[in-house]
C-alpha positions in Angstrom: 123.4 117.6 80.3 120.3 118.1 78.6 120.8 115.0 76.1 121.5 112.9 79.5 117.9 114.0 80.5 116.4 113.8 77.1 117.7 109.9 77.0 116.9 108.9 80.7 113.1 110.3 79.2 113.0 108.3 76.1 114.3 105.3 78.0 111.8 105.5 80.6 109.2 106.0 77.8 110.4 102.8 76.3 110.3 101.2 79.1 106.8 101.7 79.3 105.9 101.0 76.3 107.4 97.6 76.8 105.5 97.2 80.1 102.3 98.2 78.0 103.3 95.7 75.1 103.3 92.6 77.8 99.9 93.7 79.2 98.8 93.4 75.6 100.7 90.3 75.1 98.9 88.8 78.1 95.2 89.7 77.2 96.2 88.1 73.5 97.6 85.2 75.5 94.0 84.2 77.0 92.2 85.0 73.7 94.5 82.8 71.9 94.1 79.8 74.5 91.8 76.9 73.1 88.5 76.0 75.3 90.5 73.3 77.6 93.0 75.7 78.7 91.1 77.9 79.6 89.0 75.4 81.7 92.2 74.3 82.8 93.0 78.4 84.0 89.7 78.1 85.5 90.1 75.5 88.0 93.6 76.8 88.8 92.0 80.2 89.1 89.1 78.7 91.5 92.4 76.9 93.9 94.1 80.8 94.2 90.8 81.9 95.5 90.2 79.6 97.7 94.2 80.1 99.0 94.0 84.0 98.7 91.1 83.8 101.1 92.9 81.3 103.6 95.7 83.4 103.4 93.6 87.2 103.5 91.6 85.4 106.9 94.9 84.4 108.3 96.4 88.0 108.2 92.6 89.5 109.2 93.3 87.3 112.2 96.3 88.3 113.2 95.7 91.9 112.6 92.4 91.7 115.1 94.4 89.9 117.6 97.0 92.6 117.7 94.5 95.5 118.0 92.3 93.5 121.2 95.9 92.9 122.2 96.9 96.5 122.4 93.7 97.9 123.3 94.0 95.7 126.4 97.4 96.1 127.0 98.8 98.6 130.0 101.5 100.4 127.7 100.1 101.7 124.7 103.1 102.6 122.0 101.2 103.0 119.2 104.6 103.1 116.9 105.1 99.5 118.7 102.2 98.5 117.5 102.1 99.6 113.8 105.3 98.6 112.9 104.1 94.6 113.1 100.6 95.5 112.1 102.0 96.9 108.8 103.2 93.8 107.4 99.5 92.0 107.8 98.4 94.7 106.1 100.8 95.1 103.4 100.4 91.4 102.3 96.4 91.3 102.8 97.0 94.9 100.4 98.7 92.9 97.5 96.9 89.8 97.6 93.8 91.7 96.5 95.7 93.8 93.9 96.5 90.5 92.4 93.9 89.1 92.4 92.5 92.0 89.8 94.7 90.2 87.4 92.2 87.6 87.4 89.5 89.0 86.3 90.9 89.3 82.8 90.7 85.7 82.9 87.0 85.7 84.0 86.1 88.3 80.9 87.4 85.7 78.2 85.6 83.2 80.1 82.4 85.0 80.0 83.0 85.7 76.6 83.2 82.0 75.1 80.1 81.2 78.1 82.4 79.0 79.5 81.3 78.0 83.2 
């Protein structure tokens, strides 16, 4: 029993260590690119932006409608109305943790003065 536990650990720890590796992998990646790649990154970084932001004002909009909505409405079942208001949220939630990723990208930009 306590090998079984001893090799769930030591796979778990290799599997972090392989998530670690292809974070490291990734910052190398961008390093590695040549100047026109990475202008290239740059204006397909400047489209998911503008997207994200679409996208982040969409959900805001939905998520306002539903609260006037409910703090108008006669019946107020606040379960009812955080189930659907959960999902905005959720996706509004990892559309900005994604978009930390990017600012990886921005570093080795600022580090070559690439604008």
């Amino acid at each position: 029993m306590q090998q079984s536990i001893k090799t769930l650990l030591t796979l778990n720890f290799n599997a972090k260590l392989e998530i670690y590796k292809k974070i490291l992998m990734e910052k190398n990646k961008l390093s590695e690119l040549t100047d026109e790649e990475l202008l290239i990154e740059k204006k397909k970084l400047k489209k998911r932006k503008i997207v994200n932001a679409l996208i982040i004002g969409f959900l805001a909009g939905i998520v306002a409608v539903g609260i006037v909505s409910w703090s108008l409405g006669v019946r107020k079942n606040l379960i009812a109305f955080l189930i659907p208001m959960l999902f905005p949220m959720y996706l509004i939630y990892r559309i900005i943790k994604n978009s930390k990723k990017d600012k990886e990208l921005e570093n080795v930009l600022k580090e070559r003065n690439l604008k």
